[in-house]
C-alpha positions as a Markdown table, in Angstrom:
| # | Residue | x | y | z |
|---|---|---|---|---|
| 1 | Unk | 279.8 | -49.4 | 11.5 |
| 2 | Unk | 276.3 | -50.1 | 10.1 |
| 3 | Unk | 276.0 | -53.3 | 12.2 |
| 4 | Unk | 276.5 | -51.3 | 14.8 |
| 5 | Unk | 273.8 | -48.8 | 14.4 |
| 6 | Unk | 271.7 | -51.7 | 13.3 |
| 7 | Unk | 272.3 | -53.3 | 16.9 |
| 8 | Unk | 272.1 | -50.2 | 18.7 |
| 9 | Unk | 268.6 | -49.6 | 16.8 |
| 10 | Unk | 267.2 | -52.9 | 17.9 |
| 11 | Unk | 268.6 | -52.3 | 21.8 |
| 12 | Unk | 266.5 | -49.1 | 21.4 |
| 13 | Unk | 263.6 | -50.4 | 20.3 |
| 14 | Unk | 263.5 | -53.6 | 23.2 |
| 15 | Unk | 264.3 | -55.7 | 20.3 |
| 16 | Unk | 266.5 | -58.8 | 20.0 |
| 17 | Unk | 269.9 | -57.6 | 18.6 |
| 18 | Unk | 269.5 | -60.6 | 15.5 |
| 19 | Unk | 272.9 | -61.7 | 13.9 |
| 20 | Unk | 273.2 | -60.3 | 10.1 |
| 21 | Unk | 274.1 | -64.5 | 9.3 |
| 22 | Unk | 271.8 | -65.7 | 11.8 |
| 23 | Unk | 268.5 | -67.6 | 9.8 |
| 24 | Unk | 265.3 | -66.3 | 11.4 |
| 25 | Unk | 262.9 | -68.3 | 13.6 |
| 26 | Unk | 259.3 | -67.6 | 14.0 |
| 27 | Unk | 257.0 | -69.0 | 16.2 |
| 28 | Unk | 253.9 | -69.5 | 15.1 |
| 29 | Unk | 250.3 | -70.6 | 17.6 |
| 30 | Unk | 247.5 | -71.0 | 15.1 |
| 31 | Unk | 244.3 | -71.6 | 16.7 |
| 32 | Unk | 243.4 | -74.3 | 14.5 |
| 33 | Unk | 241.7 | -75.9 | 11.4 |
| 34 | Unk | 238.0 | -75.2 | 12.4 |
| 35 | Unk | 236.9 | -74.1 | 9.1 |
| 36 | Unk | 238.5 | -73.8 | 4.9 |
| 37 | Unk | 239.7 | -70.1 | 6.0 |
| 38 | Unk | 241.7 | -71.4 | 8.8 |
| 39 | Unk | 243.6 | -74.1 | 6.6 |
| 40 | Unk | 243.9 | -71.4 | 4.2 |
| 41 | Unk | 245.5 | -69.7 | 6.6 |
| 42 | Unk | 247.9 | -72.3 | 8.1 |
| 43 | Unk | 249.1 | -73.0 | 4.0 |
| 44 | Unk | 249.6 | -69.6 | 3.8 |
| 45 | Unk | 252.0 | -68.9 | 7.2 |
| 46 | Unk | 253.7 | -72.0 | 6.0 |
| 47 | Unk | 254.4 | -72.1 | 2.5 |
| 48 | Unk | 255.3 | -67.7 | 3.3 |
| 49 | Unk | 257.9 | -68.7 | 5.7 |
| 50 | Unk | 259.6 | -72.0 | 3.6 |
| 51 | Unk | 259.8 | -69.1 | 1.0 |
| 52 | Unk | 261.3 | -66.7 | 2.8 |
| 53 | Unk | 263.8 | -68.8 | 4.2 |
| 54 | Unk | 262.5 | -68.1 | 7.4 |
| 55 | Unk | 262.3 | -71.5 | 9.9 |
| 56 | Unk | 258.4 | -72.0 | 11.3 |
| 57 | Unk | 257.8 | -73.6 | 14.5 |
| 58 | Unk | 254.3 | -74.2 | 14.2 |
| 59 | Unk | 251.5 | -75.1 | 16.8 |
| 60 | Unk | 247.8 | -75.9 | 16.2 |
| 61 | Unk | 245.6 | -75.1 | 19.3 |
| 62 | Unk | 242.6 | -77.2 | 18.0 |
| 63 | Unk | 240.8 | -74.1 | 19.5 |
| 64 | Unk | 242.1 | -74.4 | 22.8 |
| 65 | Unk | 243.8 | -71.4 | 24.7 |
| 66 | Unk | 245.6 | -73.7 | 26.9 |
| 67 | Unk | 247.5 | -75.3 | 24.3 |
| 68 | Unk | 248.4 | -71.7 | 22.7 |
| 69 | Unk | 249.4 | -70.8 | 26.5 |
| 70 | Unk | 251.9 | -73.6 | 26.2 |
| 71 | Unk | 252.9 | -73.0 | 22.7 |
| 72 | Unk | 254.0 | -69.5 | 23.6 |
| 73 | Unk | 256.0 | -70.8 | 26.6 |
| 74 | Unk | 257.7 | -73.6 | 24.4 |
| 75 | Unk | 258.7 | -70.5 | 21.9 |
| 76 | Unk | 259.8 | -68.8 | 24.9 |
| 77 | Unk | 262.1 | -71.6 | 26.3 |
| 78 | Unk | 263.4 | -71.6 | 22.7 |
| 79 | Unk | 264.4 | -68.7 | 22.8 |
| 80 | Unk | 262.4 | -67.7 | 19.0 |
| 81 | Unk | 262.9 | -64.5 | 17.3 |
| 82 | Unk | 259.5 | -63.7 | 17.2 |
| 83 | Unk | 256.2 | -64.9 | 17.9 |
| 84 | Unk | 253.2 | -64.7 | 16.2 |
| 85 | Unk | 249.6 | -65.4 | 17.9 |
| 86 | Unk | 246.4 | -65.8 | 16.1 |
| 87 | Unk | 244.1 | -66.3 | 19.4 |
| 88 | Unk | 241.6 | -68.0 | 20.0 |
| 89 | Unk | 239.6 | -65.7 | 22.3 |
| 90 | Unk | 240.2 | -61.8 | 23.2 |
| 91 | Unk | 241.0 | -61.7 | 27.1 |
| 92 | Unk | 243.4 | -64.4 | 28.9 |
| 93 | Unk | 246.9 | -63.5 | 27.7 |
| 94 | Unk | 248.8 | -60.8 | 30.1 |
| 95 | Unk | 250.5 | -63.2 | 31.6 |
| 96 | Unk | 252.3 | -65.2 | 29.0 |
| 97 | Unk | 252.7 | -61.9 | 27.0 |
| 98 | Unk | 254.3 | -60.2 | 30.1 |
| 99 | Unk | 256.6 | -63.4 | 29.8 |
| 100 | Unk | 257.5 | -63.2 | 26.0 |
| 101 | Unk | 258.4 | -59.4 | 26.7 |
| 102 | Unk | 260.8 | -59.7 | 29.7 |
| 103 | Unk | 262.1 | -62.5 | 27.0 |
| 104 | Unk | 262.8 | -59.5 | 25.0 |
| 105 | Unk | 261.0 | -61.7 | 21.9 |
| 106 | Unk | 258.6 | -59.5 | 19.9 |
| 107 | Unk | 255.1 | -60.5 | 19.5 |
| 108 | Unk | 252.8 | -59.9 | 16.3 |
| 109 | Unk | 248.9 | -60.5 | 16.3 |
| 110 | Unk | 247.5 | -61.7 | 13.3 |
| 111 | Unk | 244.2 | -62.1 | 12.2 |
| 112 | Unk | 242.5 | -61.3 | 15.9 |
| 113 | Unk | 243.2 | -59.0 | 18.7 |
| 114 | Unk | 243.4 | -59.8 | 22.4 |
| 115 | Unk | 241.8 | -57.0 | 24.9 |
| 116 | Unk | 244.6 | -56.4 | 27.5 |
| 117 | Unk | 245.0 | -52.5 | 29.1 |
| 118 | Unk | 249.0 | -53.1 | 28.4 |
| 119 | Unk | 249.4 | -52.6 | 24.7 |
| 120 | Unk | 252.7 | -52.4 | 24.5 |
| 121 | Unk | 252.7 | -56.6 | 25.4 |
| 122 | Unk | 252.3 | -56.8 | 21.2 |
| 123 | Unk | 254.1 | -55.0 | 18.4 |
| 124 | Unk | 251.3 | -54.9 | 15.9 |
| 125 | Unk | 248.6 | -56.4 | 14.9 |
| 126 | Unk | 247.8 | -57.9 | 10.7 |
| 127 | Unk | 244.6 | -58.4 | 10.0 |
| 128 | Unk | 240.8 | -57.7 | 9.0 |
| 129 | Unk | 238.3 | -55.1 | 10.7 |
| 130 | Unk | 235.9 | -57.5 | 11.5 |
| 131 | Unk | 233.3 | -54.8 | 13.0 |
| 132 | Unk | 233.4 | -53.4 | 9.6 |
| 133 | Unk | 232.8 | -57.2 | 7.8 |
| 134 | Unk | 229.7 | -57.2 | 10.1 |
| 135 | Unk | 228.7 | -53.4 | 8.9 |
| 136 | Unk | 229.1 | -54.5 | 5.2 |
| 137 | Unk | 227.1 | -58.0 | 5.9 |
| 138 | Unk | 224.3 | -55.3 | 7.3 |
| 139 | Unk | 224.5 | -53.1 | 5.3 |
| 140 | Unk | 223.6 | -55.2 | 1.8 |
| 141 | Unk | 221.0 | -56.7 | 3.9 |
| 142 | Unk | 219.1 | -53.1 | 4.7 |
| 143 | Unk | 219.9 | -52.4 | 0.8 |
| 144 | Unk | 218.3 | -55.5 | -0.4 |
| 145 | Unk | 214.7 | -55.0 | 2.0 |
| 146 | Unk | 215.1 | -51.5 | 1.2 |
| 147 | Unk | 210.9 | -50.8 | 0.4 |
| 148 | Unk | 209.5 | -53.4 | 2.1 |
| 149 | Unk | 206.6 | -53.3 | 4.7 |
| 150 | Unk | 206.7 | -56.5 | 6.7 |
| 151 | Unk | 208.9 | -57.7 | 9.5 |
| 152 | Unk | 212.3 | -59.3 | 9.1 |
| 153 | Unk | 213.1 | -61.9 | 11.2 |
| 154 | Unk | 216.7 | -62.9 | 11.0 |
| 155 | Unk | 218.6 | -66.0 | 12.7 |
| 156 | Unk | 222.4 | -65.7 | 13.7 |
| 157 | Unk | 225.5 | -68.2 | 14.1 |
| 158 | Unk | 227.6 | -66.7 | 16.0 |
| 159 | Unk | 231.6 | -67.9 | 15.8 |
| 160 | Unk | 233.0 | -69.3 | 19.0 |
| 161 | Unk | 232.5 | -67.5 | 22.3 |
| 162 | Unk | 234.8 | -64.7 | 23.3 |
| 163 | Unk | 236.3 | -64.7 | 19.7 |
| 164 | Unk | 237.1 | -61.4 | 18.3 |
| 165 | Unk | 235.4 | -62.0 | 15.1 |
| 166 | Unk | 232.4 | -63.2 | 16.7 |
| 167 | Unk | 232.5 | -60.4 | 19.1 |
| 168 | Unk | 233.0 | -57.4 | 16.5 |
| 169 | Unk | 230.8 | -59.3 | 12.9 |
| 170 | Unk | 227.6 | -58.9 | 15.4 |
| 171 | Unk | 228.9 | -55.5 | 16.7 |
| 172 | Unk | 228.9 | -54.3 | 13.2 |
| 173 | Unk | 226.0 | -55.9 | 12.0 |
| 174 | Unk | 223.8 | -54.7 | 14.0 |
| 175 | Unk | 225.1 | -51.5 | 14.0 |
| 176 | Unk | 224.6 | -51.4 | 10.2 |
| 177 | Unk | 220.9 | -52.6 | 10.5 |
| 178 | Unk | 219.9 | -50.4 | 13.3 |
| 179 | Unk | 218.6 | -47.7 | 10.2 |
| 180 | Unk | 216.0 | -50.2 | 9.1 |
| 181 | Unk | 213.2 | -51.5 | 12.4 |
| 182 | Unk | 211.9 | -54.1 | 10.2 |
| 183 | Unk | 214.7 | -56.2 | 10.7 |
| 184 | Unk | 214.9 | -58.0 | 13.8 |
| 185 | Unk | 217.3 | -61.0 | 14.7 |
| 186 | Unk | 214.9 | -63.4 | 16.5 |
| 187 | Unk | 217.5 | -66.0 | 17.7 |
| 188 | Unk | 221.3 | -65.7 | 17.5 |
| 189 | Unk | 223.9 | -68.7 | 19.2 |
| 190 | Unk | 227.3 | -69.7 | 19.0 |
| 191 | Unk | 228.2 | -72.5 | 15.9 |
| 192 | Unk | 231.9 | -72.1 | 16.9 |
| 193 | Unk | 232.8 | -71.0 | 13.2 |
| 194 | Unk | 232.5 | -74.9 | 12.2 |
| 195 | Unk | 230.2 | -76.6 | 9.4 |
| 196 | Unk | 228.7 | -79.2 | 11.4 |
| 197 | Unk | 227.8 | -77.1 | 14.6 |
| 198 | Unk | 226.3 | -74.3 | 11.9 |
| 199 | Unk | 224.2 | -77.5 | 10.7 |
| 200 | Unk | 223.3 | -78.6 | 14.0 |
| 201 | Unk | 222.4 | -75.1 | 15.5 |
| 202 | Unk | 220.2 | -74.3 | 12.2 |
| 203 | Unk | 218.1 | -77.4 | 12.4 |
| 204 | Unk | 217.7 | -76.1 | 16.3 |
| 205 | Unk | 216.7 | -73.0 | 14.8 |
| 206 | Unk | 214.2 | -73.9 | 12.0 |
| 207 | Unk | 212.6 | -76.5 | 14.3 |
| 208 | Unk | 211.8 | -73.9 | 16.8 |
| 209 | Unk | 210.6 | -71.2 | 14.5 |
| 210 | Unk | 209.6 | -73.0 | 11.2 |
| 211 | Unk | 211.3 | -72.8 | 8.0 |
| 212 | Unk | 208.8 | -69.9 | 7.1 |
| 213 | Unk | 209.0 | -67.7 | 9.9 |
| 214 | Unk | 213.0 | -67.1 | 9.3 |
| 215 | Unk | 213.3 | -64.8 | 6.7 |
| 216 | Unk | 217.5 | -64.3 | 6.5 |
| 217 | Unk | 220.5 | -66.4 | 8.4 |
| 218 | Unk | 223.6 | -63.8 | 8.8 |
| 219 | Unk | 226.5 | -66.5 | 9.6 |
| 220 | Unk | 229.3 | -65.6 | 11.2 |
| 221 | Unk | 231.3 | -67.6 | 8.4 |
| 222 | Unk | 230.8 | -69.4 | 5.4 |
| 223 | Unk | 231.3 | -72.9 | 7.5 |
| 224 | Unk | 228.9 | -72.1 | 9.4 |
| 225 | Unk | 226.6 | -71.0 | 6.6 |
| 226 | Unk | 227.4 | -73.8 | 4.7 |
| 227 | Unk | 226.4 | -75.9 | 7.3 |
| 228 | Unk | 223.2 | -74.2 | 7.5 |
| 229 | Unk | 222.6 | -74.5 | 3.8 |
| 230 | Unk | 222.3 | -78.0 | 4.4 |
| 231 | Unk | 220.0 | -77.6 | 7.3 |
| 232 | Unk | 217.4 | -75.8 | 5.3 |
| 233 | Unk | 217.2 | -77.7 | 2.2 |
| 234 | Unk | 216.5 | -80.8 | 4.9 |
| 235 | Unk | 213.7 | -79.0 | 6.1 |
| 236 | Unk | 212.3 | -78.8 | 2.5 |
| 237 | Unk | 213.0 | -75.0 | 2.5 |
| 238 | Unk | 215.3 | -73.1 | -0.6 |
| 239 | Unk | 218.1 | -71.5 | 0.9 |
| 240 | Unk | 219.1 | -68.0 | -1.0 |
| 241 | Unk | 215.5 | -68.0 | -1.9 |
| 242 | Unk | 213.1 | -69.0 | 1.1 |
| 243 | Unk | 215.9 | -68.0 | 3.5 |
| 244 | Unk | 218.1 | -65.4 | 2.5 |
| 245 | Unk | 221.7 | -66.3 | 3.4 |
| 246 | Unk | 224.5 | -63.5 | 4.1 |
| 247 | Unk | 227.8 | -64.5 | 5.7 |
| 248 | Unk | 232.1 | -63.9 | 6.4 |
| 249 | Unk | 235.4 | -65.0 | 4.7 |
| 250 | Unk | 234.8 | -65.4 | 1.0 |
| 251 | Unk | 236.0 | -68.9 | 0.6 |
| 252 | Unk | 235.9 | -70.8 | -2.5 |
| 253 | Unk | 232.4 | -73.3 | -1.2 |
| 254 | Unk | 230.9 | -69.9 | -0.6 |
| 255 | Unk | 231.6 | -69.1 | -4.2 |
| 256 | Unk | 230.2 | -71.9 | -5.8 |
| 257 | Unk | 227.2 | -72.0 | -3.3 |
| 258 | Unk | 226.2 | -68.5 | -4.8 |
| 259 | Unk | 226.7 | -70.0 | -7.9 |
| 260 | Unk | 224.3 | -73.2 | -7.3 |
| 261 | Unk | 222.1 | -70.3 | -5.7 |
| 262 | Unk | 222.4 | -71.0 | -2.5 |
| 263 | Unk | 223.9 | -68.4 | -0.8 |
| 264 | Unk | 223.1 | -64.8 | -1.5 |
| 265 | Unk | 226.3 | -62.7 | -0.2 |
| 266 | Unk | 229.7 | -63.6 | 0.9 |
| 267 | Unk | 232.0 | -60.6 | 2.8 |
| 268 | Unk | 235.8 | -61.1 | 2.2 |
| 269 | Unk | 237.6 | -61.9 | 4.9 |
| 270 | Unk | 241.4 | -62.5 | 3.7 |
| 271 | Unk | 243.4 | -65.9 | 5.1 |
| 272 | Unk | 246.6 | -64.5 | 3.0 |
| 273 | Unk | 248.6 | -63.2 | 5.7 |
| 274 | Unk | 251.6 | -65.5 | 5.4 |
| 275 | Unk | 253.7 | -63.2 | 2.6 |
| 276 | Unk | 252.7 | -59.4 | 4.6 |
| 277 | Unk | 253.8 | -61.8 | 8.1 |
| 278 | Unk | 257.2 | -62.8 | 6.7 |
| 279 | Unk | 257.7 | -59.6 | 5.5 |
| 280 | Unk | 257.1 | -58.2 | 9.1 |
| 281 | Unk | 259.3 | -60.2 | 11.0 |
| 282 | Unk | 261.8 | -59.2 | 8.3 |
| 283 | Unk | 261.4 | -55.7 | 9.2 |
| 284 | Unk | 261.6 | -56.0 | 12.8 |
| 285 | Unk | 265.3 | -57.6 | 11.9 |
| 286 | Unk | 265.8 | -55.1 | 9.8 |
| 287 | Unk | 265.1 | -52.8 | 12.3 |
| 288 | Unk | 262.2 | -50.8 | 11.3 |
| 289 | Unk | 259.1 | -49.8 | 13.7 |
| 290 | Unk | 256.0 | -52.1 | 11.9 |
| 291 | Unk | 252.5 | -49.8 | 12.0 |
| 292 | Unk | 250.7 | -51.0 | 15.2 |
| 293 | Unk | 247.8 | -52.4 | 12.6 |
| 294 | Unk | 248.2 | -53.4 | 9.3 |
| 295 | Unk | 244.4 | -54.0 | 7.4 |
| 296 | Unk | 243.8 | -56.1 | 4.6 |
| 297 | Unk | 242.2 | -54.5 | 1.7 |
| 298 | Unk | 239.1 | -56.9 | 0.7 |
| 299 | Unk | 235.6 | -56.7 | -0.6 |
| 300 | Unk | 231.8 | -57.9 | -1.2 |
| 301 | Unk | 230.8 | -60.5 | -3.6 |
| 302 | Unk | 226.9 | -61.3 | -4.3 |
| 303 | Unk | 225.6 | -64.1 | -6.3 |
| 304 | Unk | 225.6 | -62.2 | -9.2 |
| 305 | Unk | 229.4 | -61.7 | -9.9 |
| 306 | Unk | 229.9 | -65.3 | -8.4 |
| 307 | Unk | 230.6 | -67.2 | -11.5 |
| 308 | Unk | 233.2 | -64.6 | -13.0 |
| 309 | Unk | 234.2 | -64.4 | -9.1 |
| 310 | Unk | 235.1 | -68.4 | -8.6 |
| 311 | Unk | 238.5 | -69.1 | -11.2 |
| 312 | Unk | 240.3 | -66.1 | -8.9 |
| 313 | Unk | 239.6 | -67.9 | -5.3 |
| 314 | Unk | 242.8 | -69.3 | -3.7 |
| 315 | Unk | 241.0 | -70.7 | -0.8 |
């Protein structure tokens, strides 16, 4: 009797009818490994799913939407249980998502959102407010000139193009530092969320402007900050002193940059979404309606608490 409520539930709900015995698939299109978040990430999904007992079909992008296109279509043809999508840019995906729902195969977002008018295509979305990690970034900056007279010149690397978080960190940030004139980003371009580019596109910077005429780098991530770091200490500048540096994710480099005093600010941005995931797709077997999204709880970490900060970092 209860497996039959339980099927007539799911039937209700658009939802696979799963058998009670049957062991769970999920498919999994992870945009990549582009940065330490990102492998976090991945370690997460997979080592959540091997201990759930759930079975993980996984499929790295390298930062390609064609290759998450086809991933989706490959869950499709096998018939998953449910796909997960961590894109790799907002707009693109009606069409395959139109194809996973006639599929009747329920899709979660994690991490980032796409922008599609049919919102029903997903079931819910896990993940950080990345408007509001730009907001926080911009607002400890407005704190820490609060008094000051002269202008602020600020560079920005910006994650990759089309990205939510790129879209919604500079959103926020300059939101946040809209209450204080005296800051004013001079030169802002894409470093596609990796180290190397964030090196390459700071040297860019610095040799256009001069070491002393940047005042702050806001990075979209710590990659791309760390990148940077190396950049200006090259250039015979002292970054988190000559250049103050704020950035995204909270990874453990960023910590131990603050602590070499490198780095001024770090915003948490969580890659731990593998257990709240498994525990999702669970639900959805189980029957339940998930929330449509599901925010991680993180914070802000300066230089100061770094040290006491480091020994708790998992990634």
């Amino acid at each position: 009797m209860q497996r039959r409520h339980l099927l007539a539930a799911l039937a209700a709900a658009g939802l696979p009818a799963w058998a009670a015995d049957k062991k769970l698939v999920l498919g999994f299109s992870q945009i990549g490994a582009e940065s330490a978040w990102r492998t976090a990430n991945s370690t997460s999904i997979k080592q959540a799913a091997k201990d759930a007992g759930i079975t993980l079909k996984f499929a790295d992008a390298q930062q390609k939407q064609e290759n998450q296109i086809k991933a989706l279509r490959a869950f499709i043809a096998q018939k998953v249980d449910v796909i997960a999508l961590s894109p790799v840019v907002e707009t693109g995906w009606g069409t395959v998502l139109r194809e996973a729902k006639v599929a009747g195969i329920p899709v979660i977002l994690t991490d980032r959102l796409v922008k599609e008018a049919d919102e029903s295509l997903w079931i819910s979305f896990m993940g950080s407010d990345f408007v509001e990690e730009g907001r926080r970034a911009g607002r400890w900056l407005v704190d820490r000139v609060k008094g000051g007279k002269d202008e602020v010149r600020i560079v920005e690397l910006q994650g990759t193009v089309g990205a939510a978080p790129a879209l919604d960190r500079k959103q926020g940030f300059e939101e946040a530092i809209k209450s204080e004139p005296r800051l004013k980003i001079v030169r802002s371009q894409t470093a596609d969320f990796s180290r190397a580019k964030g090196k390459e596109v700071m040297e860019a910077f610095l040799k256009a402007e001069g070491p002393k005429r940047i005042h702050v780098l806001y990075a979209h991530n710590d990659d791309m900050a760390l990148g940077a770091i190396q950049a200006i200490e090259e250039a015979g500048a002292k970054p988190g002193q000559d250049i103050v540096v704020v950035s995204i994710d909270g990874v453990k480099a960023a910590f131990q940059a603050m602590v070499a005093g490198k780095l001024n600010v770090t915003v948490e941005c969580s890659p731990m979404l593998g257990p709240p995931l498994m525990q999702a797709v669970k639900d959805l077997k189980a029957g339940k309606t998930l929330p449509r999204r599901m925010v991680t709880e993180e914070g802000v970490f300066t230089a100061d608490v770094a040290a006491r900060e480091l020994p708790n970092r998992k990634y």
